[in-house]
RODO-2510 file (C-alpha; in nm, 4 decimals, decimal comma):
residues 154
     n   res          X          Y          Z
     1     x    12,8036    11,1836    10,2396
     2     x    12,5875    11,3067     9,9543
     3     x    12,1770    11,2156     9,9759
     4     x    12,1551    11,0609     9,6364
     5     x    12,4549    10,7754     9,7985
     6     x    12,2105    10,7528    10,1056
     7     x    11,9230    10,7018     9,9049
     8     x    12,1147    10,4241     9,7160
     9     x    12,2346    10,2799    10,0129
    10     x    11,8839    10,2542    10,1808
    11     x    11,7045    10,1124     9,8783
    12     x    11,9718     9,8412     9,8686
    13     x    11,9466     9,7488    10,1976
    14     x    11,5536     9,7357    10,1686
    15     x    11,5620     9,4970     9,8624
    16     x    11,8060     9,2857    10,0461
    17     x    11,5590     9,2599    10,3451
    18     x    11,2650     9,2637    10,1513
    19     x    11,3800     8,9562     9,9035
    20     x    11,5188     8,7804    10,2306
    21     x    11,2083     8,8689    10,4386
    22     x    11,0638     8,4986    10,4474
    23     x    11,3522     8,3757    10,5257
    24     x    11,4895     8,6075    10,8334
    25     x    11,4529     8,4924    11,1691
    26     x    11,2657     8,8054    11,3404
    27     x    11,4732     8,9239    11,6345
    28     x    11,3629     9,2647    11,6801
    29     x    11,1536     9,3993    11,9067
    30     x    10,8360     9,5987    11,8434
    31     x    10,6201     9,7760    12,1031
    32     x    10,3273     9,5925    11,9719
    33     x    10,4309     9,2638    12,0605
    34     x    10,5505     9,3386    12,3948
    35     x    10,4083     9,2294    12,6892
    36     x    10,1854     9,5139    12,9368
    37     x    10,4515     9,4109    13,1814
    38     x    10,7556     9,4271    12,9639
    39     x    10,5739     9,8033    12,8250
    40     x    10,5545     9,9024    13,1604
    41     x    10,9572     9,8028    13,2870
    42     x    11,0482    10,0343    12,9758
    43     x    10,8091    10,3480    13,0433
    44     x    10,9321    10,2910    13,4452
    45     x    11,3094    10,3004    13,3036
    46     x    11,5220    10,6085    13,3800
    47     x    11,6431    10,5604    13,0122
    48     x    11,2881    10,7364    12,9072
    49     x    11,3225    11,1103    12,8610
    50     x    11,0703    11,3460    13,0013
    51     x    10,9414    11,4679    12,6446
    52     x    10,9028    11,1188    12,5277
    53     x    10,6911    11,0173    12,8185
    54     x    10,4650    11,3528    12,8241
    55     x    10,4062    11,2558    12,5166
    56     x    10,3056    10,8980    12,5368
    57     x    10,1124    11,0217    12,7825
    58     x     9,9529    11,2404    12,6006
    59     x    10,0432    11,5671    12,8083
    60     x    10,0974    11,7611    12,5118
    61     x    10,0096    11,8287    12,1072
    62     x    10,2329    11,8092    11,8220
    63     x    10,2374    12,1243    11,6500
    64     x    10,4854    12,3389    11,4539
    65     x    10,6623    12,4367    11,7753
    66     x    10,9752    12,3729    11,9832
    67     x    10,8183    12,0964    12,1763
    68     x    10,7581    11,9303    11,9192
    69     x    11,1292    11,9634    11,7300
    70     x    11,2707    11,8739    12,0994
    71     x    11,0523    11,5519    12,0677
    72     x    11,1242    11,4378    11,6727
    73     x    11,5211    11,4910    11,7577
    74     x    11,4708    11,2528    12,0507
    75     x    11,2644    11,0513    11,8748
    76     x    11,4714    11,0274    11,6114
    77     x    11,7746    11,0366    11,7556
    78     x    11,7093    10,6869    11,8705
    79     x    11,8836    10,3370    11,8013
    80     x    11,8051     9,9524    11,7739
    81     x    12,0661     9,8966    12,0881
    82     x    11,8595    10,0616    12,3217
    83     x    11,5878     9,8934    12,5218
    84     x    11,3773    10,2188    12,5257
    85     x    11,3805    10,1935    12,1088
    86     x    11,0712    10,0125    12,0446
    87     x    10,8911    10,2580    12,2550
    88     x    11,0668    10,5703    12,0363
    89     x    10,9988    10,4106    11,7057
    90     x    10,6241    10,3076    11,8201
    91     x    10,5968    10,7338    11,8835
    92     x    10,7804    10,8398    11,6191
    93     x    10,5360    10,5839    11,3683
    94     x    10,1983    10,7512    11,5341
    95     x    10,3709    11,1244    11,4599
    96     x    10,4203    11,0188    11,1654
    97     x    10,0474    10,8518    11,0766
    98     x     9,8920    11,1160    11,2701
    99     x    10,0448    11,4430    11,1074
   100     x     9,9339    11,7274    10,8607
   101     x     9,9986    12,0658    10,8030
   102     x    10,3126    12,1944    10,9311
   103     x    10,4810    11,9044    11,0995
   104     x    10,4553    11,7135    10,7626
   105     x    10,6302    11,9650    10,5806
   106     x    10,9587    11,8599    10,8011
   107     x    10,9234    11,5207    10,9306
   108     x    11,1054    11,3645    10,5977
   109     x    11,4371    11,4799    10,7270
   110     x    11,3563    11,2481    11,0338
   111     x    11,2347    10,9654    10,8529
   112     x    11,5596    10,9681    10,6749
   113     x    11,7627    10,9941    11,0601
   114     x    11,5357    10,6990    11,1788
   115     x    11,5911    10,5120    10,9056
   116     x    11,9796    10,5694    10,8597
   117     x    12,0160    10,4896    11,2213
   118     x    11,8504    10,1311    11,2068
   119     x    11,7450    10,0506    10,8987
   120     x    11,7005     9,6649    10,9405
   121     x    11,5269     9,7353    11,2001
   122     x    11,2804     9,9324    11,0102
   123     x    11,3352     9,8013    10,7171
   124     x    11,1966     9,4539    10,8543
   125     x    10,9026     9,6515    11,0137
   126     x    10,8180     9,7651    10,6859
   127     x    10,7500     9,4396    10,5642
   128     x    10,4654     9,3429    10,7829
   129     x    10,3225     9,7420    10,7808
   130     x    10,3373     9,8354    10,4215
   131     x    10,1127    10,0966    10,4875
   132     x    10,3554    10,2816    10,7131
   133     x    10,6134    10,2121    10,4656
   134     x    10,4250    10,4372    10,2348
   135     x    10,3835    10,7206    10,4698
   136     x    10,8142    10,7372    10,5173
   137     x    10,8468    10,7393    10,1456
   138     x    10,5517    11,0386    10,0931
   139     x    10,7662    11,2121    10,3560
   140     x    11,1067    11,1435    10,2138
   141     x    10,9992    11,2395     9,8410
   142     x    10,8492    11,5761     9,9810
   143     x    11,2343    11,6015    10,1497
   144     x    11,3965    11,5169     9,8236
   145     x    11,1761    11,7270     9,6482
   146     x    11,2100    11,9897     9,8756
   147     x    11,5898    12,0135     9,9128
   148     x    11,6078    11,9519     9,5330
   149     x    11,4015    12,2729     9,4763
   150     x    11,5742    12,4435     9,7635
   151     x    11,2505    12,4747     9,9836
   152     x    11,4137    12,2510    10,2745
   153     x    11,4945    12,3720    10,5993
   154     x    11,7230    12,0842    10,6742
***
């Protein structure tokens, strides 16, 4: 599947949520607006890999490292159907605001994985945190860019 169909295929599926954002009935879940109980079942959960959880916890730093590729591909790797998800996407959203220097340079390829794997999902989020919206598309141009020039590692 070339990039330029996935690129087509995520911008239509944005402008289809985005012009039928009023009218959608929200049934997704988001870490934010979960319960400290309902957080808690999911961080007690065996479904919750070790990486994930150090780093919730903050037991580690993000850096250009193997800790921290271990944690994007988990991260990333991620999908709407699982009950740990809002947890993973809540992560992967602070990498993602938090970020600079060498992480930044990478982390479009997995905005593009997170976003290809549940994109209503996001895309809905995206409509109530335009800000974030606009980090994932700084990230995904420097991809684009990047793999149009040749630079990209991925």
């Amino acid at each position: 599947m070339s990039l330029d169909f996935i690129i087509v295929i995520c911008l239509l599926i944005f402008s289809t949520v985005q012009c039928n954002g009023n009218n959608l009935k929200n049934d997704y879940v988001y870490w934010e607006d979960l319960s400290k109980n309902q957080k808690k079942e999911i961080l007690d959960s065996q479904e919750i890999d070790k990486e994930v959880l150090a780093f919730y916890n903050g037991e580690f730093k993000l850096g250009d490292n193997e800790q921290t590729t271990i944690l994007l591909n988990k991260l990333s790797s991620a999908t709407s159907e699982a009950k740990s998800f809002p947890l993973y996407f809540f992560l992967f959203n602070q990498v993602c605001a938090k970020s600079d220097g060498a992480i930044s340079e990478f982390l479009g390829s997995y905005c593009q994985k997170v976003i290809l794997n549940s994109p209503e999902y996001i895309f809905h989020y995206f409509i109530e945190n335009e800000n974030l919206l606009k980090i994932y598309a700084q990230y995904l141009g420097y991809e684009l860019y990047s793999k149009e020039e040749g630079t990209s590692k991925h």
